[in-house]
C-alpha angles and dihedrals in degrees: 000000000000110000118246123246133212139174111243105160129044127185128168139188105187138160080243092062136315113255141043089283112035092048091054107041085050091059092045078051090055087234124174128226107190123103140145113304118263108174097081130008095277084179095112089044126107083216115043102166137075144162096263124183107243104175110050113116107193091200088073092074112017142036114241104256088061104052081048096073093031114096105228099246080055092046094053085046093065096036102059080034087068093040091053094054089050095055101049085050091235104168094195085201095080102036126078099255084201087080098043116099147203121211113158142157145207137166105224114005125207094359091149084053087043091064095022094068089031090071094044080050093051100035103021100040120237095286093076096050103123113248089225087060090100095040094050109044099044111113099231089060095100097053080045094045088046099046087048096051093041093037099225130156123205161077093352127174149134136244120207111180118134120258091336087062101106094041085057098047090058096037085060099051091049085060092046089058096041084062097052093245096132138011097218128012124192103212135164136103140246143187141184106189108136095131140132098256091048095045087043096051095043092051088048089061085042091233091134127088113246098210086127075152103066100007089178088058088046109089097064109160119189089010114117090229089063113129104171151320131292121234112233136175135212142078142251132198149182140219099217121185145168112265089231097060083037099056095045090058101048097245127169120239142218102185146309123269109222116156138046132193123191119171139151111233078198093201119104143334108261106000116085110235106270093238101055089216091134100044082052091051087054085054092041099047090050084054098047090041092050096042102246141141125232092246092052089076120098114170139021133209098208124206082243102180099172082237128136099238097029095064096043098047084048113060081036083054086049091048095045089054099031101026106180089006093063078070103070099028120112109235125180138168120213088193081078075074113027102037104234127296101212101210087008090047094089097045095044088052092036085055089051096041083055083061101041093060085035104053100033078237134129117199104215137248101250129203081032095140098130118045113220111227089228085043093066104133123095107284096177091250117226102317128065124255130233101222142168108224126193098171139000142194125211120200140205138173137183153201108271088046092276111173125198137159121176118201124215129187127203105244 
């Protein structure tokens, strides 16, 4: 028999607020966190706004030789690595650090690091490029980073899947425990990728919104008016174990994970299939593999992008899986808040889809003020939900036509 999974441990760096809380009650507020850049001068830029992270202090958690020669997305992993283990009251002394695991995602990697070093390359010559530049920009650094500050041995590896990347990440580590290949697994994602060169390429695919006017209003998903995605930053992360290991602890829980969706849509490299049939297989196979029926399903943490064709294909993908029940589901998408995370995006959401079953409460979608005719399903509106959840789906989806839902269960 397959071994059970549940969520015991959140933690959560996000251009809303950094920790488990803030970042929550900001969401239930329907507060923004998008605003004018203000890591590097953005004024030459078609795009001059992002969902930065504001709050996170590195000498928290590390002394200042180390973050130096830490990359930022690594930096947040740890970080909400750390927070996640203190919430779920994990004391790693008294646990065998050989089944504890590390499976974690990003889309990018060290990208500040990236252009960063490139200009001490160009201006500098190749003599001044920092030894710590490879260490630093790989993209498995930060399941490396996390598994060397917490000490723990075993399974360890790094998803790098667009903007599916941290769904998969966690989908992965809650097969791994389903196996029995670990006890406990540390998963999530996280990115940091508010740069020039980032903010330059996705405004030359004219993927960004352009509200340089009223950045907060920008990031709009399922709203007519929608014309294009924010860039945001952070990470967000989850202690997973089996219930067997939870329960003989005494540990608290948020929910159980019990299903998990992985399709192609096999169509193109950034644009989504028209027909949504394999981001509804990705819903469909999480439901069959949790067991569930179509009308359990109470809530839904959409994609969400704020994009045009997204958000279309969608809510087309949600009727095509629920049919009459997409009617009466709940569905919201944080990144109306927190701009989208790109590798970070999934665990973020995930993060936010766990308390949502947990509290009985839906953050709303918020910038929502002109329905869209082929939006037409119930997007929480502007104002968060008391609810009563029994169970939830999260989606992501990436370039490349990545697919992913994840399935939670109240417990």
């Amino acid at each position: 028999m397959p071994q059970r999974v549940v969520i015991t441990g959140l933690g959560a760096i996000t251009p809303v607020g950094t920790g488990k809380d803030n970042f929550w009650q900001a969401l239930v507020a329907g507060k923004s966190g998008i605003g004018p850049i203000t890591r590097f001068d953005a004024g030459e830029m078609p795009v001059r706004f992002a969902g930065e992270v504001k709050d996170f202090d590195p000498g928290l958690f590390f002394d200042r030789k180390e973050a130096r020669r830490m990359d930022r997305f690594a930096q947040y992993a740890v970080a909400a690595a750390r927070m996640a283990v203190e919430d779920a009251k994990l004391d790693l002394e008294r646990e065998d650090r050989d089944r504890i695991g590390v499976i974690f995602a990003t889309g990018i990697g060290g990208m500040e690091t990236f252009e960063e070093q490139t200009r001490v390359l160009m201006e500098k010559g190749p003599n001044r490029v920092s030894p710590f530049f490879v260490p630093m920009m790989i993209a498995n650094m930060a399941a490396g980073q996390i598994s060397i500050h917490l000490g723990v041995r075993g399974v360890n590896f790094t998803v790098v899947n667009a903007c599916a990347s941290g769904a998969n990440a966690i989908g992965e580590a809650f097969r791994t425990l389903q196996r029995g290949d670990a006890d406990v697994i540390i998963t999530g994602g996280s990115e940091a990728s508010v740069t020039p060169l980032t903010v330059a390429g996705f405004a030359a695919m004219k993927a960004l919104s352009t509200r340089n006017d009223a950045p907060e209003r920008a990031s709009r998903p399922f709203d007519r008016g929608r014309d294009g995605f924010v860039l945001g930053e952070g990470a967000g992360v989850m202690v997973l174990e089996t219930l067997e290991h939870a329960v003989a602890r005494g540990a608290a829980i948020y929910a159980e994970i019990v299903g998990y969706g992985c399709t192609a849509d096999a169509y193109h490299i950034t644009a989504p299939a028209p027909d949504g049939a394999a981001a509804s297989r990705a819903m469909t196979l999480a439901l069959e593999d949790a067991g569930l029926k179509p009308e359990e399903i109470d809530y839904i943490n959409a994609h969400g992008t704020s994009t045009e064709l997204n958000d279309r294909q969608e809510t087309l993908a949600i009727k095509k899986v629920f049919g009459e029940h997409a009617y009466r589901l709940a569905i919201s998408s944080t990144k109306s808040m927190t701009g989208h995370l790109l590798g970070a995006a999934g665990a973020v959401e995930l993060v936010a889809t766990a308390l949502t079953v947990h509290t009985g409460v839906i953050h709303p979608t918020i910038n929502y003020e002109e329905p869209d005719p082929e939006c037409d399903l119930d997007y929480v509106p502007n104002a968060a939900r008391q609810q009563e959840i029994r169970a939830a789906i999260s989606n992501s989806f990436g370039f490349g036509g990545h697919n992913v839902t994840i399935a939670l269960r109240r417990i």
